[in-house]
N, C-alpha and C positions, 0 to 999 in steps of 0.2 A: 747273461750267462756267458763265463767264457768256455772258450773249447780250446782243447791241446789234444793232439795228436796222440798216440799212445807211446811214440816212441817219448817225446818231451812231458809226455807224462813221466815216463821212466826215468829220465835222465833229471826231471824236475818235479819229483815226490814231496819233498818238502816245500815247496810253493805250493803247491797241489795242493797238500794238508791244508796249508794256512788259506790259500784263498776257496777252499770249500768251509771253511766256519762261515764265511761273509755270504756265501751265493754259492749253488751248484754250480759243479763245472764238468763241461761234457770233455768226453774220452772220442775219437773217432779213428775209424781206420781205414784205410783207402776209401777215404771221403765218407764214410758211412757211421752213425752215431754206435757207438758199441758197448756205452757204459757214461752214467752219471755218478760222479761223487758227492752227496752231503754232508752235513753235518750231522752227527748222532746225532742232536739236539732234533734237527729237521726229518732224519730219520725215524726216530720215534712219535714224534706227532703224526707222522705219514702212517705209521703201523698201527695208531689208537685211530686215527681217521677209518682207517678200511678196517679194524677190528669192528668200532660202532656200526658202518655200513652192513659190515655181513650179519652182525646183532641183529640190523630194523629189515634186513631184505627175510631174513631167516622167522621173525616174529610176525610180519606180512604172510609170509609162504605158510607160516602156523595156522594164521587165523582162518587167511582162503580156503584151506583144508578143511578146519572147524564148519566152518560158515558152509560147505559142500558137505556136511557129513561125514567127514571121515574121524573114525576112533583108532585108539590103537588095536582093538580087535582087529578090523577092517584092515589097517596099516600090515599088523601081523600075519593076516590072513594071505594078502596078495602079497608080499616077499615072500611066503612059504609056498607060493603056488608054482610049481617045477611044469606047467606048461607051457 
């Protein structure tokens, strides 16, 4: 991965563009990482990855509930409980 500073980031945008198609390339600012550039392309596979993950963490957390008893009376019941 390469890194460029923010200001050569600024001053070299279009390099920038071109070499995040091929590989991320980190941003840093007084030494510190402060931003990655991808590719759409790499961008949206990153966004259906963690969509699918919150899908199977979310259908886990369903069934624990099931599997423990809880309905949505139950569900309904304790959100509506104002103690």
């Amino acid at each position: 991965m390469q890194t460029f500073t923010a200001h050569e980031a600024k001053t070299r945008f279009s390099e920038f563009l071109d070499l995040a198609q091929h590989e991320p390339v980190q941003v840093t600012r007084h030494d510190r990482v402060v931003g990655v550039m991808v590719s759409a392309q790499d961008f949206e596979a990153m966004r259906a990855f963690y969509a699918d993950r919150l899908r199977q963490t979310l259908r886990e957390c369903a069934d624990g509930a099931a599997t423990a008893g809880l309905t949505e009376e139950k569900l309904a019941e304790l959100l509506a409980d104002e103690s």
